[in-house]
C-alpha positions in Angstrom: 7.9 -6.0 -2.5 5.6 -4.7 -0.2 3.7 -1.3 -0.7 1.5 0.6 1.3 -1.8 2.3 -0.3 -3.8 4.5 1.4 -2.3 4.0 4.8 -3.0 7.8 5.4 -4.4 10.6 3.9 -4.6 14.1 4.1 -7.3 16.0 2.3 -6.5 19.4 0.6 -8.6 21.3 3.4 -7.9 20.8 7.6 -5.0 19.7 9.4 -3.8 17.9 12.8 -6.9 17.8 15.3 -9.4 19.1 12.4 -12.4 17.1 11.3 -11.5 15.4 7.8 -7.5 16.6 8.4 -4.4 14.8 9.9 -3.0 11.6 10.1 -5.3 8.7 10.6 -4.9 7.0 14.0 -4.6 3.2 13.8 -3.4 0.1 16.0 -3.3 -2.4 13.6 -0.2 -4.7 13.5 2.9 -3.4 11.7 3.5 -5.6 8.7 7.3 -4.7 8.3 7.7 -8.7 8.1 4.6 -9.9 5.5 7.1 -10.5 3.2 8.8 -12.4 4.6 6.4 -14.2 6.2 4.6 -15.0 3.0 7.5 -16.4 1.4 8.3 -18.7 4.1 4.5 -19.9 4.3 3.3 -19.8 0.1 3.8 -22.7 -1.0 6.9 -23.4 -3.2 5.7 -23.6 -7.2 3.0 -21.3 -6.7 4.2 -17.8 -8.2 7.5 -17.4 -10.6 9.6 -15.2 -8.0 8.2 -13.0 -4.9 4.9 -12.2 -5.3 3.5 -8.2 -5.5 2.5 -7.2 -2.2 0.0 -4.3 -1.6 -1.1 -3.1 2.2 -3.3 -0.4 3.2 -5.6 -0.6 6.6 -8.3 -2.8 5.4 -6.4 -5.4 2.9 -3.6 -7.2 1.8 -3.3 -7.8 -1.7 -1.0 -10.9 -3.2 -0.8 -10.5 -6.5 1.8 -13.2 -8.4 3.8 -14.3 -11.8 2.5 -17.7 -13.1 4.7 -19.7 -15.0 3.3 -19.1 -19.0 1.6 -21.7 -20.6 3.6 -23.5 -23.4 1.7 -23.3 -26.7 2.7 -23.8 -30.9 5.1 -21.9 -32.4 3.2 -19.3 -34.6 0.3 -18.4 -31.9 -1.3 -14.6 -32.2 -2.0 -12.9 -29.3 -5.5 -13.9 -28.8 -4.6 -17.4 -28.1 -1.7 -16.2 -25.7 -4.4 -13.9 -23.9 -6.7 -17.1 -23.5 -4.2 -19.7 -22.6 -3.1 -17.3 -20.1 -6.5 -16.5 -18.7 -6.9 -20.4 -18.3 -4.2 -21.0 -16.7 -4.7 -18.3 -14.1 -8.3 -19.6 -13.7 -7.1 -23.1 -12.6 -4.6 -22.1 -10.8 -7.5 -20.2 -8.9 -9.5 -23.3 -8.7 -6.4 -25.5 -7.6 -5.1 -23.3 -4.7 -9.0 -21.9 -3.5 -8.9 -24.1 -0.4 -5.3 -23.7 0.5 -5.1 -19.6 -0.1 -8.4 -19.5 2.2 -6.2 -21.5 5.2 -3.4 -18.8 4.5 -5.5 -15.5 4.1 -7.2 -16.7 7.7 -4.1 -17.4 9.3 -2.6 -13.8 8.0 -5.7 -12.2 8.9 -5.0 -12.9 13.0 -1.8 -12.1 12.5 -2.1 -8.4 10.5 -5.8 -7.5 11.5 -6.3 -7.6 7.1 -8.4 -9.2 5.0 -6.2 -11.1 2.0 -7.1 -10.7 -1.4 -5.3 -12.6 -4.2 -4.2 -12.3 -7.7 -2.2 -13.8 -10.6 -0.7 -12.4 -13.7 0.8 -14.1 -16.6 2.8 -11.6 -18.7 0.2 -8.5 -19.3 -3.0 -10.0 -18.3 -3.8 -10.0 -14.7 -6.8 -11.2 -13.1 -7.7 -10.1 -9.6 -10.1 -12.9 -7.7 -12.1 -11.2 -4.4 -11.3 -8.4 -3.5 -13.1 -5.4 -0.8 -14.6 -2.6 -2.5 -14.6 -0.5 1.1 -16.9 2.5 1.3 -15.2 5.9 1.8 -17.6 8.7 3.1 -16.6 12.5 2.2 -18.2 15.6 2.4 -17.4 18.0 -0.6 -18.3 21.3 -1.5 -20.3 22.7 -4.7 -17.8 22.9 -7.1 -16.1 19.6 -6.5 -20.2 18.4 -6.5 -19.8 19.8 -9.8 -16.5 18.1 -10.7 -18.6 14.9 -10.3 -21.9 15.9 -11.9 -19.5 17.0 -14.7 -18.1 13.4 -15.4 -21.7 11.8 -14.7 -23.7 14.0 -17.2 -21.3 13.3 -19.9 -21.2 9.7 -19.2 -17.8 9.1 -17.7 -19.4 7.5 -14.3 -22.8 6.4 -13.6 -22.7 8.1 -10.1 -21.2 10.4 -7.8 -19.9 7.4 -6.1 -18.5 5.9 -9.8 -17.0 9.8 -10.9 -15.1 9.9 -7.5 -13.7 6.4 -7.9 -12.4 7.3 -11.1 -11.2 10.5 -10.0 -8.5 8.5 -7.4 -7.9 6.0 -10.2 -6.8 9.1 -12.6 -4.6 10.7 -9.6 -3.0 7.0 -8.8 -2.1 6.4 -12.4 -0.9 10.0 -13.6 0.8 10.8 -9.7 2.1 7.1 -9.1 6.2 8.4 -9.2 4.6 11.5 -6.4 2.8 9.3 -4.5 5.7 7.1 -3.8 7.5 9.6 -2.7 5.4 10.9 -0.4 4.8 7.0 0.8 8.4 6.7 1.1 8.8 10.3 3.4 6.1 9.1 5.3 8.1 5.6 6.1 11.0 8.0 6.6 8.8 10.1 9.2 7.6 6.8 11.3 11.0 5.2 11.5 11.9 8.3 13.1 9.3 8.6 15.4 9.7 4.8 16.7 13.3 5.7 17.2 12.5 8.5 19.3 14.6 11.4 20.3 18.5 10.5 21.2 19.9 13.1 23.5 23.6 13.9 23.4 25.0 14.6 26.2 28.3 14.6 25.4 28.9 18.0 24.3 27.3 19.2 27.8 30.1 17.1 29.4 32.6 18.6 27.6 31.6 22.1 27.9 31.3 21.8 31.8 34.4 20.1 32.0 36.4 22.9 29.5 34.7 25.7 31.9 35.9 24.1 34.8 39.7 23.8 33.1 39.5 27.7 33.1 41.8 29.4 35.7 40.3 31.9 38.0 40.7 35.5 37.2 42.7 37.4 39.6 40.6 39.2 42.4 41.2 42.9 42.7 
């Protein structure tokens, strides 16, 4: 499954041709076929199933199931947790030289950095990954929003209170943002189409006009 985050955005203030407003230009390479590609190039054994596949316009994120450690009958969760975290980190260690060859060869071909990622039932460890600054302007009482969460220890910065801001949005908005992600795929299949014109009720009007005997002539 492939998902797009933060391919566009819109803020709540501007529009179309206004600073900090409208859709964000790009001419990076369509990855409509990552999927596919990936499954074709992965190796076979490396993930249980397809892999999770996140896109936005700096990265591409390849997060995948590992098959789960076997372990004695009877053990808690702790040792579950750890034999899981071990297996991901050799699995890491294994595959370090190999996912490097890949993430090059995807990075020609997309324009992305790849970042990679392994989960064994609920614990998930994310190797490298871009943290990507994002510059904003805001006004005094989102400042405040901010200074809010940093004064009562929340975030340790501006910069910390705003990334946890998105994080909130993402987690309590996920079912709202897919839907908008999914009108926007809607929107751009539409425009690559382009318009179809139909000229075949024009034909049929000038051909019923011209069916239409000629009134008499006083």
């Amino acid at each position: 499954m492939v998902g797009r985050g933060g391919h566009r955005g819109r803020p709540g203030r501007g529009g179309p041709g206004r600073r900090g407003g409208g859709r964000v230009p790009t001419d990076l390479p369509g990855t409509e076929d990552l999927g596919g590609w990936l499954a074709g190039r992965l190796p076979d054994g490396w993930y249980v199933g397809a892999p999770a596949i996140t896109v936005d316009r700096e990265e591409i994120l390849v997060v995948g199931e590992l098959p789960a450690p076997t372990l004695e009958d009877g053990a808690d969760e702790a040792a579950r947790a750890a034999a899981a975290r071990g297996r991901i980190e050799r699995f890491r260690e294994e595959t370090r030289e190999e996912r490097i060859e890949v993430a090059r060869q995807a990075e020609h071909r997309y324009g992305r950095k790849v970042a990679w990622g392994a989960r064994i039932g609920d614990v998930e460890e994310l190797f490298t990954t871009l943290s990507v600054p994002v510059m904003t302007r805001l006004r005094q009482p989102e400042r405040l929003v901010l200074d809010t969460l940093v004064d009562a220890g929340v975030a340790r910065s501006r910069s910390d209170a705003l990334a946890w801001a998105v994080a909130l949005v993402g987690e309590h908005a996920g079912s709202w943002l897919e839907d908008l992600r999914g009108a926007m795929s809607a929107v751009d299949e539409l425009r690559s189409r382009g318009p179809v014109l139909d000229d075949d009720g024009d034909d049929d009007a000038a051909q019923d006009g011209s069916d239409d005997p000629i009134p008499p002539q006083a």
